[in-house]
PAGU-115592 format. One record per residue (C-alpha): x, z, y; residue in three letters. Coordinates in steps of 0.1 Angstrom, whole numbers, padded with zeros to 4 digits, always signed. Each point is the difference from the previous one (the first is absolute). Layout:
REM PAGU-115592
XZYALA ...
//
This chain:
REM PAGU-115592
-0219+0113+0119UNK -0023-0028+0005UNK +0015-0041+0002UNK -0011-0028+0000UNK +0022-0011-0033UNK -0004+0038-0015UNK -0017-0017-0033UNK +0012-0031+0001UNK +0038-0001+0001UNK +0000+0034-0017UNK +0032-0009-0019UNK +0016-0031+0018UNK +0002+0001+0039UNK +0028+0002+0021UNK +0005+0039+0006UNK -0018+0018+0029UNK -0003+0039+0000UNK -0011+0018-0031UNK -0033+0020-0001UNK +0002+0035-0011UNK -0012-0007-0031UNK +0028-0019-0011UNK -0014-0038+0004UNK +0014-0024+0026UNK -0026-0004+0022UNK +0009-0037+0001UNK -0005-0014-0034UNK -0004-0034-0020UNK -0019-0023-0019UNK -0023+0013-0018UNK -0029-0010-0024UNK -0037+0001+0005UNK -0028+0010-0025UNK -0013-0009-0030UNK -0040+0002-0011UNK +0012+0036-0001UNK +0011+0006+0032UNK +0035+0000-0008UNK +0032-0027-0003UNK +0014-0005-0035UNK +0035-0004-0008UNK +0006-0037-0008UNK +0015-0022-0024UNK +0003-0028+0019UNK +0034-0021-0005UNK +0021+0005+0033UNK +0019-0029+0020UNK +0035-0011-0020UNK +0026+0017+0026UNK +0027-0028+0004UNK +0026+0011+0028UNK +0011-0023+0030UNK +0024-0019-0011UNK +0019-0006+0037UNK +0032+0016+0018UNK +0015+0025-0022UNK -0005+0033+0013UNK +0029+0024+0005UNK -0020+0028-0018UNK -0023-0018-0028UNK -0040+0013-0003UNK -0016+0008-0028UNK -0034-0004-0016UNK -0007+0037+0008UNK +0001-0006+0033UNK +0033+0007+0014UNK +0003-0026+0027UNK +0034-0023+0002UNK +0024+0010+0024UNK +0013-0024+0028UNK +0031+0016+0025UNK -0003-0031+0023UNK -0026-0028+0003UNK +0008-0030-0029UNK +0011-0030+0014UNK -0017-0022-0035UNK -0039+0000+0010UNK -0019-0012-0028UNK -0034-0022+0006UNK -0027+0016-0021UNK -0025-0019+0013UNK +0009-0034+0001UNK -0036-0020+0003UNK -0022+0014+0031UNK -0030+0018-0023UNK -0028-0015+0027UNK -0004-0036+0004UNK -0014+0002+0038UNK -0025+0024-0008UNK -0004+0041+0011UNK -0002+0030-0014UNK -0014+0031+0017UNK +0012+0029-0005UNK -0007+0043+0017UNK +0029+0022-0005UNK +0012+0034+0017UNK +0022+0009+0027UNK +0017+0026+0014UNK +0024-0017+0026UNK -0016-0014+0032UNK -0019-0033-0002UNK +0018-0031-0004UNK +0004-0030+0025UNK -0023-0025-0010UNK +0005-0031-0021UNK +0001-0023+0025UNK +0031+0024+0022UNK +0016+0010-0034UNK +0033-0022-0012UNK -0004+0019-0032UNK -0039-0001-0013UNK +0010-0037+0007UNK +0024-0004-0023UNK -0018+0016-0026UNK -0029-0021+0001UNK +0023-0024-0002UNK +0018+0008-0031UNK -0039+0011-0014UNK -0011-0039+0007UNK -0034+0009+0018UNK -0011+0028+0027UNK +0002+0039-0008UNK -0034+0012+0014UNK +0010+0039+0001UNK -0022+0032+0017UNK +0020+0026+0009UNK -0011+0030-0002UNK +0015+0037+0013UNK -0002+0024-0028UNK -0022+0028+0014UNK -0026-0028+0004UNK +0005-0020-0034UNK -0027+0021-0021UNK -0025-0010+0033UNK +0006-0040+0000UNK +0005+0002-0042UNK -0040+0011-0001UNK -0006-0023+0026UNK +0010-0028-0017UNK -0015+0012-0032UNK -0037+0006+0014UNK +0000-0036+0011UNK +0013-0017-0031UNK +0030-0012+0024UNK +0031+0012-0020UNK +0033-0023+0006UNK +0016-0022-0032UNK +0028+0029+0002UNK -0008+0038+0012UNK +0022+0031-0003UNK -0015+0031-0013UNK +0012+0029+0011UNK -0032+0026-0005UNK -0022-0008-0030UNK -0019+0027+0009UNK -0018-0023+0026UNK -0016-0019-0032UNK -0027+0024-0018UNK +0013-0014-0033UNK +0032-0016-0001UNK -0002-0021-0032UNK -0039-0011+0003UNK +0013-0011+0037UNK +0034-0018-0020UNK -0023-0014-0029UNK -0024-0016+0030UNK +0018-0012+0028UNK +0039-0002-0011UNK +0020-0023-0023UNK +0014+0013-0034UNK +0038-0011+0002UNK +0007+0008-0040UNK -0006-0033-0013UNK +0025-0017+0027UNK +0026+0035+0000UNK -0002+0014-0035UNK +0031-0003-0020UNK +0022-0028+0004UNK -0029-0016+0020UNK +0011+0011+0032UNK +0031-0018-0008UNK -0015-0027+0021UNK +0009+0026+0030UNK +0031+0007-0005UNK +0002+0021+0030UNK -0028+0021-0013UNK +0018+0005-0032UNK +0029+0011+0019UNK -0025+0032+0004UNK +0006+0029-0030UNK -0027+0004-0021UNK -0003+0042+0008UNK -0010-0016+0032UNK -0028-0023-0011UNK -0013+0031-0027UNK -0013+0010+0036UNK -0017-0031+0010UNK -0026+0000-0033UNK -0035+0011+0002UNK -0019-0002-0030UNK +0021-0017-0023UNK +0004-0029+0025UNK +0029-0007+0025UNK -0021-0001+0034UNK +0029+0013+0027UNK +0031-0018+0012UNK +0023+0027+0010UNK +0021+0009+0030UNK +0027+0017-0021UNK +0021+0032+0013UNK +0028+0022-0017UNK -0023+0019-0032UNK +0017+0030+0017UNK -0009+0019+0029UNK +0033+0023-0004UNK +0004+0033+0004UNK +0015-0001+0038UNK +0031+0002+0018UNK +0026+0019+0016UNK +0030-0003+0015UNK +0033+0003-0016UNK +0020+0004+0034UNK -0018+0033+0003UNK +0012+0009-0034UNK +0033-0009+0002UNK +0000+0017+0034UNK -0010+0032-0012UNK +0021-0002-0036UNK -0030-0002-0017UNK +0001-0020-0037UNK -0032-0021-0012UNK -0020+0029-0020UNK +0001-0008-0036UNK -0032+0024-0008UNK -0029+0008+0021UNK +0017+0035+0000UNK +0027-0014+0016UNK -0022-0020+0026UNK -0012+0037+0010UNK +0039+0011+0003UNK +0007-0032+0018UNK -0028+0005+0027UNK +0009+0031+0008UNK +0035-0010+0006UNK -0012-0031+0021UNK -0022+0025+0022UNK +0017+0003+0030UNK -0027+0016+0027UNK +0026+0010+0032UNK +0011-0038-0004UNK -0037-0017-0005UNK +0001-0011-0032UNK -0019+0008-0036UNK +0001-0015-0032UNK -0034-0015-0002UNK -0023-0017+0024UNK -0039+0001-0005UNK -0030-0010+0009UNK -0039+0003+0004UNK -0011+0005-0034UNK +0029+0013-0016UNK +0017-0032-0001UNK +0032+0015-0017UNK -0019+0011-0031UNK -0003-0031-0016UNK +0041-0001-0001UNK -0003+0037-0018UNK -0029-0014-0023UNK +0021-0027-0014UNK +0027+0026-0003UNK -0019+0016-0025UNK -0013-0025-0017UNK -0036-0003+0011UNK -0025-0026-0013UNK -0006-0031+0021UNK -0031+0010+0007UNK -0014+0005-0039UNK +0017+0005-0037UNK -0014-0008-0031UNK +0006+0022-0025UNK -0013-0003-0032UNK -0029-0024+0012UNK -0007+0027+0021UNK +0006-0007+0039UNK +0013+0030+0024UNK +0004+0002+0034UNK +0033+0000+0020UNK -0009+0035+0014UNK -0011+0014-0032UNK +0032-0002-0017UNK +0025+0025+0000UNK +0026-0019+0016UNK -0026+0000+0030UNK +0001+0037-0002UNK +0037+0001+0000UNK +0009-0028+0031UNK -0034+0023+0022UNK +0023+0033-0005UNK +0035-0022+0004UNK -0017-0012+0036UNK -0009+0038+0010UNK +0035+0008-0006UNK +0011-0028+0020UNK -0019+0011+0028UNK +0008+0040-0005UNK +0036-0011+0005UNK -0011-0018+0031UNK +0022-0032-0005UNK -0027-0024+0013UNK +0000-0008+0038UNK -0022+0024+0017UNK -0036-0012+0009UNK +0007-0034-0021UNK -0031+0008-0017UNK -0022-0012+0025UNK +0022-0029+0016UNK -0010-0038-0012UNK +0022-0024-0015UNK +0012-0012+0028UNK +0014+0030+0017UNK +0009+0008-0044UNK +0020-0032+0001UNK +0019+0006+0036UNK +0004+0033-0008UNK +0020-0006-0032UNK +0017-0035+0020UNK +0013+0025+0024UNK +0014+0025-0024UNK -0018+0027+0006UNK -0009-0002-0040UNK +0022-0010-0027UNK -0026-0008-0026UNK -0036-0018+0004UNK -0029-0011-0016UNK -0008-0040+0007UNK -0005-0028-0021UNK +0030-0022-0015UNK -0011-0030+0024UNK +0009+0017+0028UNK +0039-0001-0011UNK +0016-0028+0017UNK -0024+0012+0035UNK +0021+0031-0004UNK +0034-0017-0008UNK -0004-0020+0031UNK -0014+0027+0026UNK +0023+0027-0011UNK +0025-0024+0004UNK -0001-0005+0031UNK -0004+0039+0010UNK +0036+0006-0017UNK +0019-0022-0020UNK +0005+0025-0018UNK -0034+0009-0017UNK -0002-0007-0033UNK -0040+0000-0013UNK -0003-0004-0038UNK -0025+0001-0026UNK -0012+0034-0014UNK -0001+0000-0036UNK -0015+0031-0013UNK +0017+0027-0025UNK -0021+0018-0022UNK +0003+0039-0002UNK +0018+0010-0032UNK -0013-0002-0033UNK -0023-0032+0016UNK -0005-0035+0007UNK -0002-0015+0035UNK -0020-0030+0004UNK -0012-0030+0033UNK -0034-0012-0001UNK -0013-0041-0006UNK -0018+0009+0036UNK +0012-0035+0018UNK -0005-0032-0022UNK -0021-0012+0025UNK -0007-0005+0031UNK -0035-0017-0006UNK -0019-0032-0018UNK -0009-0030+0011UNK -0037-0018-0015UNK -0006-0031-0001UNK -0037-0016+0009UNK -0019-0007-0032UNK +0015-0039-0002UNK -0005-0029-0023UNK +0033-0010-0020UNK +0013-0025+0019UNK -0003+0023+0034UNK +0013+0028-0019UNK +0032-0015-0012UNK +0008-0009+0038UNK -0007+0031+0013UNK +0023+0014-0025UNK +0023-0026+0012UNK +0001+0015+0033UNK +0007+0038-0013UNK +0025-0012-0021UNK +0017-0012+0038UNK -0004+0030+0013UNK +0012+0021-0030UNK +0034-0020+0009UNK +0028+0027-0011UNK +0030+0008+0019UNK +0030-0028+0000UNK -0029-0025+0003UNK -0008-0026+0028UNK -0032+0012+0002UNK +0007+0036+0002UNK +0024-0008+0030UNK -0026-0018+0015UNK -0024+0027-0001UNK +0020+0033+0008UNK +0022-0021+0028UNK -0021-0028+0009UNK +0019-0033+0014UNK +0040+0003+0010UNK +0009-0005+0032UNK -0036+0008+0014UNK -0006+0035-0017UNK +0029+0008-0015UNK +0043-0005+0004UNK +0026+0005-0026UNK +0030+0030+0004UNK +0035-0008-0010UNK -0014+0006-0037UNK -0022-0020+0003UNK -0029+0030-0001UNK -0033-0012+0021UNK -0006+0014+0031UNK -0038+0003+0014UNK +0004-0013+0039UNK -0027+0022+0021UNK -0026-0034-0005UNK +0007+0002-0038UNK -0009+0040+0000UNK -0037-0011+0017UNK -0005-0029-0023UNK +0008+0015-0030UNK -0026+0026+0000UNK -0018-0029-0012UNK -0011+0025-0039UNK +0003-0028-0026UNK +0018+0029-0015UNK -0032+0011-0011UNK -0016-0030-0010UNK +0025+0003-0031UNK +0035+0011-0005UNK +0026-0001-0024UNK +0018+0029-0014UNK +0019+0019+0028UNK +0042-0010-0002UNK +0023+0029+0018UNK +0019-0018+0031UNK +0011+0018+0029UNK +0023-0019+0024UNK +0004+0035+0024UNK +0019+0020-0034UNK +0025-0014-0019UNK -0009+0029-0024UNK -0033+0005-0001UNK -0014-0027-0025UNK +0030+0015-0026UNK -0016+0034+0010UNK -0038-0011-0005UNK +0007-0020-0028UNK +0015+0033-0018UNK -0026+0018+0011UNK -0028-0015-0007UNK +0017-0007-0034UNK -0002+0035-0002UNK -0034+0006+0011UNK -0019-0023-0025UNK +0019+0010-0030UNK -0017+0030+0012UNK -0038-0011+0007UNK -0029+0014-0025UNK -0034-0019+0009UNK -0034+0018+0008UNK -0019-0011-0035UNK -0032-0008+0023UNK +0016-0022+0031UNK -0016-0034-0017UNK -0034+0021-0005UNK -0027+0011+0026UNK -0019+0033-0004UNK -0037-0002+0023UNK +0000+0035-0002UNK +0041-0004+0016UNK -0009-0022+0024UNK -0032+0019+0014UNK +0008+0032+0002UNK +0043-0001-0009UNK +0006+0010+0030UNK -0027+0024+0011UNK +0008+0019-0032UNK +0034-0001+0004UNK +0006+0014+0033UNK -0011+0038-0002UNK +0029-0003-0027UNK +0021-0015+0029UNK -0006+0025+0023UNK +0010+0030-0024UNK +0034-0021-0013UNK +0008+0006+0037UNK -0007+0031+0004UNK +0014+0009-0028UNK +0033-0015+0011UNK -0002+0016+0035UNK +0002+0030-0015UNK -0041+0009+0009UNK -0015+0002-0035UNK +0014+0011-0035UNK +0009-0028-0027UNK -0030+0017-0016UNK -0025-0013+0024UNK +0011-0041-0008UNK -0008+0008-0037UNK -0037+0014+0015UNK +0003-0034+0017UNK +0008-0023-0029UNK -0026+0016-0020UNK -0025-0009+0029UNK +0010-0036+0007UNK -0007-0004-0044UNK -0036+0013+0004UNK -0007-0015+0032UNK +0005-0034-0015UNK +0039+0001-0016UNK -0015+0001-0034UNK -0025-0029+0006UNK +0027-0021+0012UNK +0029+0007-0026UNK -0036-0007-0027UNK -0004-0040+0018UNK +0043-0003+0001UNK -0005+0011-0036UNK -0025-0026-0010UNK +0015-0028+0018UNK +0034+0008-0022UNK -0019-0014-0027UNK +0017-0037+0003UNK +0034-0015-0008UNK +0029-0006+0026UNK +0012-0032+0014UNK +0021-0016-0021UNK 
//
């Protein structure tokens, strides 16, 4: 149950697998403590959202955070960024990756070009993920840290805002309200995105935005058509469907799972279950304490009793979770909503004729299904603690890299320079040539971003399809009331607390234990520090919302 970004992108992250519990165990942006030892709510006045004003999308966004739709690449690239924001100077800069290393500046057409566009020399250390939380306290124990670092684990500072008050630049007075209107591509970024990005009343994180939706999964509508099988309109009907998609003597089953129980996160949001906490009457309650909890546990065991998952999916990983379900051998599976167009594309090429689409869940009869606000983002970016004129041109220089879709920036930094790392098809689509795909792995992604856009050259249906969904999905989302707060209590022991109650959820799905012995379970978890933490979430509730 333990990850690196458990307490810190509790609410915001792009989607990973979901703990037993109920919380994605990859979560975002939260605050740090007060005198009390808890985040407050704030107040303060969040960045003026003022869309991109470039080539009209075929499928408009929305301040919400439906992304526009594009079918094929514009041909009208607008120049957000007309004046280089460095005037021969550097900036230095750590960020994450998870793609192999780079070539280096001087044997990469690309980084080039960027530092050209950015008028001075892009100092970056790239660092592999599984080592970032090392090289982060590096840095940190010897007073080294770069003008510009991602943080992905605030877990790695003892106490986030005394560590943001001392050693990192408060961005309200330059983004608050229509003062980040001097960015214009950070005002391009929805304000439920920068809610995430304030610690202590103050704006102190530049985000790397994502879709506020993790979704609910996939499945494959070949298989249903194949077998005659209608999209279930109730969950009881998503129990009649299964069945009928269960096909043993020709290898297939409805539902494809994984270690942890992958698939009951798709039941949960079925039934309706908190993102993680409700408040109710100023009162918070646990996801797993409710009785839609209750009801999505005993829907699972059902599930399971009518043996429509794939046999021994329970203890394969997501990859074998993900070919299993790409190879048909499920028709329905648990994975986050990022990992659509991966899906369009690689079924694709199995069988033309696959057809992977968006689950939206259907609540049981008589109730309300819901999605969870579990990817808004990927991380933050801080800024060095910087004197006003540094500051403003360091801002400068995330405002590049924030370049949104249908810019000249933004095809600069997702496809490099034409004719070296990237061709044109008859569409005029950009093509990655095989020395584009190693320069590109170059992360200014997350430096900062702007907000996602749906384009998918491969499928001429699947940004109508996402566009729909996700529609969907977010007209669906209910927040967790504490993913902008931090709970010491949470963030010690969270997880130790939390996983007895994991292991009994699965048992109790497997069929081993009673319902009766998660109840035993949930009353455990509230003495053994449950309590203690729903008192700090509590106090910390005490302050006002962004505005």
């Amino acid at each position: 149950m333990t990850t690196s970004r458990r307490s810190f992108l509790r609410s915001a992250v792009g989607v990973a697998v979901m703990s037993a519990t109920g919380v994605p165990t990859l979560v975002a942006c939260s605050n740090g403590s007060t005198a009390a030892g808890t985040a407050r709510a704030s107040s303060v006045t969040l960045p003026t959202y003022v869309a991109f004003n470039g080539p009209k999308p075929d499928l408009p966004g929305t301040a919400d955070g439906v992304p526009p739709g594009y079918r094929t690449y514009p041909k009208d690239l607008v120049t957000t960024v007309p004046k280089p924001p460095l005037n021969g100077g550097k900036v230095s800069v750590m960020t994450d990756i998870f793609d192999p290393l780079p070539p280096a500046r001087d044997k990469n057409a690309a980084w080039k070009a960027v530092e050209e566009k950015l008028g001075g020399t892009l100092d970056l250390t790239i660092v592999p993920d599984s080592d970032w939380a090392t090289k982060f306290q590096t840095m940190l124990a010897a007073n080294q840290l770069p003008d510009l670092v991602l943080l992905t684990d605030p877990t790695a500072v003892n106490n986030l805002p005394a560590f943001l008050g001392a050693k990192c630049t408060d961005l309200t007075p330059y983004l608050s309200g229509d003062k980040v209107k001097d960015y214009p591509n950070l005002a391009n970024i929805p304000a439920v995105i920068w809610q995430a990005c304030v610690v202590e009343d103050k704006i102190y994180g530049l985000p790397i935005p994502r879709s506020i939706t993790g979704g609910a999964g996939f499945y494959n509508q070949r298989t249903f058509d194949e077998a005659g099988v209608e999209y279930p309109a109730t969950a009881e009907d998503f129990l009649a469907a299964c069945k009928e998609l269960t096909k043993p003597q020709d290898g297939r089953w409805a539902i494809v799972n994984s270690k942890g129980n992958t698939f009951f996160t798709m039941v949960q949001q079925m039934f309706g279950v908190p993102n993680g906490w409700r408040l109710d009457g100023g009162k918070l309650v646990r996801s797993f304490e409710t009785p839609e909890y209750k009801a999505a546990l005993e829907f699972a065991v059902e599930l399971v009793k009518a043996k429509v998952l794939v046999p021994g999916s329970d203890g394969i990983d997501g990859t074998a979770r993900k070919n299993a379900f790409r190879s048909g051998k499920g028709a329905l599976v648990y994975d986050g909503f990022p990992g659509y167009s991966g899906y369009v594309k690689d079924m694709a090429r199995l069988d033309p004729k696959n057809d992977p689409r968006a689950f939206v869940p259907m609540a049981p009869k008589g109730g309300k299904a819901n999605t969870w606000s579990d990817n808004i983002l990927f991380a933050y970016t801080l800024m060095k603690k910087a004197d006003d004129t540094r500051a403003k041109e360091l801002l400068a220089v995330a405002n590049f890299f924030a370049a949104p879709f249908g810019s000249t920036e933004n095809l600069l930094l997702t496809y490099g320079v034409e004719g070296v790392d990237f061709t044109r098809d008859e569409k005029g689509n950009p093509t990655l040539t095989s020395k584009g795909e190693a320069e590109l792995t170059v992360p200014w992604k997350y430096i900062t971003a702007a907000p996602q856009a749906l384009y998918n050259a491969d499928s001429p249906t699947y940004v109508d399809r996402a566009h729909e969904d996700l529609t969907k999905l977010i007209g669906m989302v209910v927040k967790d009331p504490t993913a902008s707060l931090i709970s010491p209590t949470n963030d010690k022991s969270g997880g130790d607390i939390g996983q007895p109650l994991t292991d009994v959820r699965n048992d109790v799905i497997a069929g081993r234990k009673p319902i009766s012995a998660f109840d035993a379970a949930v009353k455990k978890w509230a003495k053994d520090g449950g309590d203690k933490i729903r008192g700090e979430f509590e106090s910390a509730l005490g302050g006002a919302s962004p505005r």
